[in-house]
C-alpha positions in Angstrom: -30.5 -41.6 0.8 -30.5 -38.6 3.2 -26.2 -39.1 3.5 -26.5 -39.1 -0.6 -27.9 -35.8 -0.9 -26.2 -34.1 1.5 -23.0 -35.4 -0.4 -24.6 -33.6 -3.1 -24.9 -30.5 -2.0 -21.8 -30.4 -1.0 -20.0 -31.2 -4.5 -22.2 -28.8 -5.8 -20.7 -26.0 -3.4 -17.5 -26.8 -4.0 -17.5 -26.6 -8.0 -19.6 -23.0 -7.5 -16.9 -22.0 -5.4 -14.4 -23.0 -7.8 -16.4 -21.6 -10.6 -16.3 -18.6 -9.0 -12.6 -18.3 -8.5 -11.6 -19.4 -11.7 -13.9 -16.2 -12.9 -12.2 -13.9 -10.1 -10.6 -10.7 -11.5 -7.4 -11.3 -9.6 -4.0 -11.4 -10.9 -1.6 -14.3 -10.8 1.7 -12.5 -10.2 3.5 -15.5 -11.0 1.9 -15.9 -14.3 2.9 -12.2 -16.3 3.0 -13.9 -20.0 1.9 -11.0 -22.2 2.4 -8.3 -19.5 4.1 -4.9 -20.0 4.6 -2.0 -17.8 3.6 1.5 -18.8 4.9 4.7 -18.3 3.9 8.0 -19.8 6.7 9.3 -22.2 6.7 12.5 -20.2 6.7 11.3 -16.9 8.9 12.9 -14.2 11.7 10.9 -13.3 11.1 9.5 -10.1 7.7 7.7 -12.1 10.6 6.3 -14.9 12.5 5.1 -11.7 9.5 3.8 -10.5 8.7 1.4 -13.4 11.9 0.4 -13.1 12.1 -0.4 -9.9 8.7 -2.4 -10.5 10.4 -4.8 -13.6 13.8 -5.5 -12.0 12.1 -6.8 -8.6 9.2 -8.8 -10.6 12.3 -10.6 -12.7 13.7 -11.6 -9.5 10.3 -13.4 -8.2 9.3 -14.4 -11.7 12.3 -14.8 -13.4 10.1 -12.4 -16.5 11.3 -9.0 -17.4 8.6 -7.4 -18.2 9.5 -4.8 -21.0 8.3 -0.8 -20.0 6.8 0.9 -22.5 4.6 4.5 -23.5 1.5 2.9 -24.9 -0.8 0.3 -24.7 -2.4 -1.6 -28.0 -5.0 -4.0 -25.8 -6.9 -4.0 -22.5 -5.3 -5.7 -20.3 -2.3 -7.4 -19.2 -0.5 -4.2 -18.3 1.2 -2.3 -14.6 0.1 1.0 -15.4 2.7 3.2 -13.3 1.9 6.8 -12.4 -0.3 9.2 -13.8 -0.9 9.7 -18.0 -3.2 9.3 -20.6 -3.1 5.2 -20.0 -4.1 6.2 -16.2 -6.7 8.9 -17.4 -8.6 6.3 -19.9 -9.6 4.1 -17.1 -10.5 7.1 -14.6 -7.3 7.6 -12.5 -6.5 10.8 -12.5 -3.7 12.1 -9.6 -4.6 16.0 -9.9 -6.4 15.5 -5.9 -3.6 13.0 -4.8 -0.7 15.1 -2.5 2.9 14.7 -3.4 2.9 11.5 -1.8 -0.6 10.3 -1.6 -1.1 6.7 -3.6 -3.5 4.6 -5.1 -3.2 0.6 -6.2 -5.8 -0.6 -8.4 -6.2 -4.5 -9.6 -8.8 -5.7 -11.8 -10.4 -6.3 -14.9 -6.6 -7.6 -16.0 -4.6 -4.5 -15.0 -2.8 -3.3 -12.6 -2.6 0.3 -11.5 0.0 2.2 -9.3 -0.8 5.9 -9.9 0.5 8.5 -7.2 0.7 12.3 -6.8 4.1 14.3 -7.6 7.1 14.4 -6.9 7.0 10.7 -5.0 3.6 9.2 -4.5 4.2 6.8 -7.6 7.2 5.8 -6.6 6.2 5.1 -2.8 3.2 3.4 -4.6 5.4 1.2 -6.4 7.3 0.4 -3.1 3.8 -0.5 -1.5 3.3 -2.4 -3.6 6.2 -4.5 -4.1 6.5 -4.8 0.0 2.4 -5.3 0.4 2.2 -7.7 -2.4 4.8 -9.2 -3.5 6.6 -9.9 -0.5 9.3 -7.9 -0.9 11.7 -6.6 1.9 14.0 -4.3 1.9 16.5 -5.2 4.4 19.6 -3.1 3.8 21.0 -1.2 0.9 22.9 -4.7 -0.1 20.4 -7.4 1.2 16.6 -7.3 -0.5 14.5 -10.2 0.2 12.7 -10.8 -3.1 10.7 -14.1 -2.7 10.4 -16.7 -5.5 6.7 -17.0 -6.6 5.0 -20.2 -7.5 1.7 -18.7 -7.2 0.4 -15.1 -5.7 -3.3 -13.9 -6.9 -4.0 -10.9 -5.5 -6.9 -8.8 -5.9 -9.6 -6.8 -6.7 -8.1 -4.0 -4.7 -8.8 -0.6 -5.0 -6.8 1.0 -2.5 -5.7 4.7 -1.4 -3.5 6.1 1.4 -1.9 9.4 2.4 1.0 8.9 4.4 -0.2 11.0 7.9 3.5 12.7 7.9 5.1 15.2 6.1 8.8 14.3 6.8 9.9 11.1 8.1 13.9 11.1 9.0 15.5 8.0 11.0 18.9 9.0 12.5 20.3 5.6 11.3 23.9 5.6 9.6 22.4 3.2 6.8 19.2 5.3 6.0 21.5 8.4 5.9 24.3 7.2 3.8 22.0 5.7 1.3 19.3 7.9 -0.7 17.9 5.2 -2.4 17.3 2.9 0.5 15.7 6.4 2.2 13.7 6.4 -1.3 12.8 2.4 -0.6 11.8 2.9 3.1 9.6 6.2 2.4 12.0 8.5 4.3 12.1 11.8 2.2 14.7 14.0 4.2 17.9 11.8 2.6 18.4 12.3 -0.8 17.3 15.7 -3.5 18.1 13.1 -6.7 14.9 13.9 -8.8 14.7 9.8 -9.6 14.6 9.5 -5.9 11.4 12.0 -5.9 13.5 15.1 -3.8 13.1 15.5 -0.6 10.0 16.7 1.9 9.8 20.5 2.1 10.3 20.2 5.6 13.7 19.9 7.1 14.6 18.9 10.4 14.5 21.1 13.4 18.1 21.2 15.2 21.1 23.7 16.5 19.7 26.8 13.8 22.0 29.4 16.3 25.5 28.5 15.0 24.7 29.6 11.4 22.0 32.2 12.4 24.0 34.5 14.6 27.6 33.1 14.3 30.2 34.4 17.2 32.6 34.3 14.3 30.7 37.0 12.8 29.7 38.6 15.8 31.5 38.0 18.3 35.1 39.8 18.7 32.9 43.3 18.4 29.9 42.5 20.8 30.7 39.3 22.8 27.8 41.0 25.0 25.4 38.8 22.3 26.7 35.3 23.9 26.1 33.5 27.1 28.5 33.7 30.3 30.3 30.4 30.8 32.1 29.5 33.6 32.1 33.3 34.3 33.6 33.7 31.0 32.0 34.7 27.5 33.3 32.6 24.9 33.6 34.9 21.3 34.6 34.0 19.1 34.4 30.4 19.9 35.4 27.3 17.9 32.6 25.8 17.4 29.2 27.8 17.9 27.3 24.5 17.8 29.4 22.9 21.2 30.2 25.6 23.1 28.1 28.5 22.6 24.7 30.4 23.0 23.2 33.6 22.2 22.4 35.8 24.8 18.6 36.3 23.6 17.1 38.9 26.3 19.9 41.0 24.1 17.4 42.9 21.3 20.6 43.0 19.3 20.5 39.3 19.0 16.6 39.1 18.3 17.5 41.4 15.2 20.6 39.5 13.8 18.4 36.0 14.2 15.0 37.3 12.8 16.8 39.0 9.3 18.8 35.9 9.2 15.5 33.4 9.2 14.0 35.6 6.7 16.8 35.4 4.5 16.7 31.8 4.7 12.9 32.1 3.9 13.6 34.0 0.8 16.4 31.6 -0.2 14.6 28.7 -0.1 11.1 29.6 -1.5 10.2 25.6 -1.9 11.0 25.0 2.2 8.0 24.4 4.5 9.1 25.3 7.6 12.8 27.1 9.1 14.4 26.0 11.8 15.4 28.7 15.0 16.7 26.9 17.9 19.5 26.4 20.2 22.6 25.2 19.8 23.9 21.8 21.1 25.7 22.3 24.2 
């Protein structure tokens, strides 16, 4: 008797448990029948490249290609990508979000990818794909893109500002590839608006060569460069190999400081200028 009761018990946990799965509001990625993707019609074009990014790698896990479309008709069944009146009806605004802060949302039948601008949606939709779906991206020929038989995944509700302003590898396949930069979230490669631009930061390297050249400078005052080997080298070949200023000169602290505010004026979106030595 006791054994039959406690056999019981236990059937009845297991169909609550499955009861309560069944009614879970997670998404089946492998099962899209129905689903669309939308994008607002006057979204920037890095959000466009980012619902397109979104179909073409769900077609290769679930052989669907889901069609991308402005507006919705029902409630559910949609990847709402980036901000717009869809995002704004269900209360995901991306006025506080940074220009590559993110947030994923999955429930109630929908699925949300909504980031700040220029590249938080798209770096949302990378997340995404990577963090969800399995995706990796390898090189800028080889994608891993697994086949799903099943994947539910959610509720999430999920937010993250990336703690870095620029991120640069000095590797030759990063660099000669904007949109695998774009895919591995490193924003100092490519200025291709689909690609979200780049990071107003720039890297900090060799600023002396352009700043105070010996070109320029140097067959009048060779005074402004460095001795070398006894010898001051101006005009040189290359500033950047072979070359330094000479900066307890006040001449030279001139020349650099109207050149870096020049390059300030130019470049009114830049967050920062480099001024630093050359590489030899």
């Amino acid at each position: 008797m006791p054994n039959r009761f406690l056999l019981a018990v236990l059937s009845s946990c297991v169909l609550s448990a499955a009861a309560l799965a069944a009614e879970a509001p997670g998404v089946d990625l492998a099962n899209l029948e129905g689903w669309d993707i939308v994008v607002a019609a006057d979204a920037i074009p890095s959000e466009k490249h980012a619902a397109e990014e979104l179909r073409d790698h769900l077609a290769l896990a679930t052989g669907r290609t889901l069609p991308i479309v402005n507006s919705t008709s029902r409630a559910d069944r949609h990847f709402i990508v980036g901000p717009g009146e869809e995002a704004g009806k269900r209360g995901l605004a991306a006025e506080k979000l940074g220009p590559e802060d993110l947030r994923i949302v999955v429930g109630e039948g929908n699925i949300a990818i909504v980031g700040g601008r220029p590249r938080g949606t798209l770096y949302g939709v990378y997340t995404f794909l990577e963090d969800y779906l399995g995706v990796r991206f390898l090189t800028a020929d080889h994608t891993y893109v697994p086949k799903l038989a099943a994947r539910v995944i959610g509720p999430v509700d999920r937010t993250y500002r990336p703690p870095l302003e620029m991120r640069w590898a000095y590797y030759g396949e990063v660099n000669r590839n904007p949109a695998l930069a774009a895919r591995l979230r490193v924003n100092t490669v490519g200025n291709e608006p689909e690609l979200g631009g780049r990071s107003g930061q720039g890297l900090i390297s060799h600023s002396f060569a352009h700043q105070i050249p010996s070109s320029k400078y140097g067959q009048e005052h060779p005074e402004y460069y460095c001795l070398r080997d006894g010898k001051r080298i101006a005009p040189a070949k290359n500033d950047s190999f072979e070359n330094e200023p000479c900066l307890t000169n006040p001449d030279v602290l001139r020349i650099v400081t109207e050149a870096v505010l020049k390059e300030i004026e130019a470049n009114p979106g830049a967050a920062n200028v480099s001024v630093s030595q050359n590489d030899n």
